[in-house]
C-alpha positions in Angstrom: 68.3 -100.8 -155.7 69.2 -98.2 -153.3 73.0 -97.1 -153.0 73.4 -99.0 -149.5 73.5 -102.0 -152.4 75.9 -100.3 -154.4 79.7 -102.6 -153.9 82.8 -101.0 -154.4 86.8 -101.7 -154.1 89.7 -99.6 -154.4 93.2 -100.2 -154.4 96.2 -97.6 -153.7 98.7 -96.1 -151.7 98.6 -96.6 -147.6 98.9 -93.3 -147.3 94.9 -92.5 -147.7 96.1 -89.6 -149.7 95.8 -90.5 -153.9 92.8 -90.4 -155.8 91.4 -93.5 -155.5 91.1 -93.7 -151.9 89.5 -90.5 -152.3 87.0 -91.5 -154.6 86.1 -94.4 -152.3 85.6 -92.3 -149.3 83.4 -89.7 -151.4 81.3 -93.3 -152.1 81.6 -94.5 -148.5 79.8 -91.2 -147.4 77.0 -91.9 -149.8 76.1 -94.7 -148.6 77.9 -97.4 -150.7 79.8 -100.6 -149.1 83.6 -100.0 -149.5 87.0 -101.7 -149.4 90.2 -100.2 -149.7 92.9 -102.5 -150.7 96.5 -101.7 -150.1 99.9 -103.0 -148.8 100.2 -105.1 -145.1 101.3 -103.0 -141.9 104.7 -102.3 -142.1 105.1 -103.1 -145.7 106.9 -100.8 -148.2 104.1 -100.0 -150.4 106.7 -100.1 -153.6 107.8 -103.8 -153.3 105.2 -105.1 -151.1 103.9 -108.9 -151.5 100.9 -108.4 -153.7 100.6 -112.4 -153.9 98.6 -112.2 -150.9 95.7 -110.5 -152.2 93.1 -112.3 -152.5 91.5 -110.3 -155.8 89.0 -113.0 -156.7 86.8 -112.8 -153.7 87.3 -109.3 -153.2 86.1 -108.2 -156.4 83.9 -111.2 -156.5 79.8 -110.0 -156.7 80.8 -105.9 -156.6 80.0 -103.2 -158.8 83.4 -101.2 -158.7 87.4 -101.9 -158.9 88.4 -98.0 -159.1 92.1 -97.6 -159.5 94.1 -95.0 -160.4 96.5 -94.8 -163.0 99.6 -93.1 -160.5 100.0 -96.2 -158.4 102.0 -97.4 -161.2 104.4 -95.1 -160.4 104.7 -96.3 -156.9 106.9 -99.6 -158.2 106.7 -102.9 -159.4 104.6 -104.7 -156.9 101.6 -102.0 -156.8 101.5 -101.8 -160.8 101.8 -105.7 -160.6 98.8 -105.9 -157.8 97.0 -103.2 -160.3 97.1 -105.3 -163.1 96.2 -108.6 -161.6 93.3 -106.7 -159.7 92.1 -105.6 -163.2 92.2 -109.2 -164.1 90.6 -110.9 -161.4 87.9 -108.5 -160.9 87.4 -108.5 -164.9 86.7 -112.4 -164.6 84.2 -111.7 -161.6 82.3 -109.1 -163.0 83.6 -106.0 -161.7 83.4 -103.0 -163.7 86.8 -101.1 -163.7 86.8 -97.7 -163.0 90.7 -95.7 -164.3 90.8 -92.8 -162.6 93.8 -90.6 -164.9 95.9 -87.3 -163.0 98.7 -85.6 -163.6 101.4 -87.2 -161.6 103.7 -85.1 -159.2 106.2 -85.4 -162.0 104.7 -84.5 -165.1 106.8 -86.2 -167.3 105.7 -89.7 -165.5 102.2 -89.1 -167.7 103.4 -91.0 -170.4 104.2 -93.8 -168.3 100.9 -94.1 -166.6 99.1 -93.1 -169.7 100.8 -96.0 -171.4 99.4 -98.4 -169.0 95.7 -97.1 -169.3 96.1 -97.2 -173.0 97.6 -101.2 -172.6 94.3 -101.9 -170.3 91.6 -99.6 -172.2 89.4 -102.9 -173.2 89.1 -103.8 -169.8 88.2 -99.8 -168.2 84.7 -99.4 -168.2 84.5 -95.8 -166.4 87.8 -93.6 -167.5 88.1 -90.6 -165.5 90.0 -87.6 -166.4 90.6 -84.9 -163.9 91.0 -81.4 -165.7 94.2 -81.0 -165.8 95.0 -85.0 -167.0 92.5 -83.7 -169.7 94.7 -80.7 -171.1 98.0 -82.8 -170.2 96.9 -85.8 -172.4 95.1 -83.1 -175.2 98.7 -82.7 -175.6 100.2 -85.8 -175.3 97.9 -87.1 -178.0 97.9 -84.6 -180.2 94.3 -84.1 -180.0 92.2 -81.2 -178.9 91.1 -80.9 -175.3 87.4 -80.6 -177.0 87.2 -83.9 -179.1 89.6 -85.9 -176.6 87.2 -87.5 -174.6 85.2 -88.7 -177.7 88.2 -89.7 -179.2 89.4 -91.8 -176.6 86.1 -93.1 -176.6 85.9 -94.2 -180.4 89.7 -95.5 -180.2 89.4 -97.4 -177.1 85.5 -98.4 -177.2 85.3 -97.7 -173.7 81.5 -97.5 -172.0 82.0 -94.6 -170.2 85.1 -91.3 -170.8 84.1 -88.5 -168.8 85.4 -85.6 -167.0 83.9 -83.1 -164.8 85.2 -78.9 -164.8 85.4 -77.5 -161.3 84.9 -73.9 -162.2 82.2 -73.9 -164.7 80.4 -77.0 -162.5 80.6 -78.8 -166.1 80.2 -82.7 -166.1 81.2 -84.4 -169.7 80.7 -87.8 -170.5 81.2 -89.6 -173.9 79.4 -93.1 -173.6 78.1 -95.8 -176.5 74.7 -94.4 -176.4 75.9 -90.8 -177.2 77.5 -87.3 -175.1 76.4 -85.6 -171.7 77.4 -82.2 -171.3 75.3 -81.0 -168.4 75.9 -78.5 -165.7 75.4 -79.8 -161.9 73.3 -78.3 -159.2 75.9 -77.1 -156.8 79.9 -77.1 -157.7 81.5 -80.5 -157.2 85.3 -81.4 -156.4 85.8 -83.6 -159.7 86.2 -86.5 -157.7 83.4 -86.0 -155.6 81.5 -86.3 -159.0 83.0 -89.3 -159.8 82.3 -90.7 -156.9 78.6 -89.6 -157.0 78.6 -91.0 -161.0 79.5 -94.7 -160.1 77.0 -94.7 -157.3 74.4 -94.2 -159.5 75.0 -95.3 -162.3 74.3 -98.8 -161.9 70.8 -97.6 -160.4 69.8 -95.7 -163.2 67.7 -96.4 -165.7 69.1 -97.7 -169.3 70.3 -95.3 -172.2 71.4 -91.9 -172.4 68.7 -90.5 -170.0 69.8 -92.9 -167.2 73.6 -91.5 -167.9 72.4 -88.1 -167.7 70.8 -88.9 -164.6 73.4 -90.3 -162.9 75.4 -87.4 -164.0 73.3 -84.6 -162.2 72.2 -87.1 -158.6 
């Protein structure tokens, strides 16, 4: 399966400007189908009317839902629209992607972290960027080394990874075992992620086929 077969959906801000629309654009220029999900035109983003989107056949038959954890922050209706998405997509298949930053407001991590934690069992991909990973090191209590695997462990979710700009590090902690590999050329961290779920689901089984998709 080539990644012109690969499905994915988004959902976030109207703006074009948080992480998961980023991550989705990184896929787009891959090669993947995309979707990006987000209020109507001329709609306040914060208290928008979620009710109208359609989640079941939108996520119906794709690969991908990738959120990201700050559109909580954004109000009731996006966090709302977040969670049914997660729901929907859940019963059609999707795989759920969690994409985790610091927010502009640092002390808003807990809150955002809170709602990963509420929603682990459904995340199949968790995505750290590097400085959510030394922001919820400390949050948890839990060195930045073994946090991923931690997580992992605690939350028994398929895939916790994280990927270090400066030493072009890529870091996962799946069922199957750990990655810690070194890419080709440097990566933005959501460029990897980006590249990660694209092929992924066309690589092989086991942890060779996560390694794999981890260097493509």
């Amino acid at each position: 399966m080539p990644i012109s077969d690969i499905q994915i959906v988004a959902f976030g801000d109207p703006s074009l400007t948080d992480n998961a629309h980023a991550v989705l654009s990184n896929c787009q220029s891959l090669g993947a189908k995309t979707n990006f999900l987000t209020s109507g035109d001329g709609e306040s983003f914060s208290m928008f009317n979620h009710g109208v989107i359609n989640w079941r056949k939108l996520t119906n038959g794709i690969h991908w839902l990738v959120n990201s954890a700050e559109t909580i922050l954004s109000g009731e209706s996006p966090k709302s629209a977040l969670g049914a998405g997660m729901t929907f997509g859940e019963l059609e298949g999707a795989r759920m992607v969690m994409i985790v930053d610091v927010p502009n407001n640092p002390q808003d991590l807990s809150e955002s972290w809170g709602f990963v934690i509420n929603r682990i069992r459904q995340i199949h991909v968790l995505f750290l960027t590097p400085e959510a990973l030394d922001a919820v090191s400390k949050l948890e209590g839990v060195s930045v080394n073994n946090l991923l695997k931690e997580i992992r462990n605690r939350g028994l979710v398929p895939h916790v990874c994280c990927y270090i700009k400066n030493q072009n590090r890529a870091l996962v902690e799946h069922s199957l075992g750990s990655i810690d590999v070194v890419t080709d050329e440097p990566l933005e961290p959501l460029e990897w992620l980006a590249r990660f779920i694209c092929n992924l689901p066309i690589s092989e089984s086991g942890n060779s086929g996560v390694k794999s998709a981890c260097l493509s």
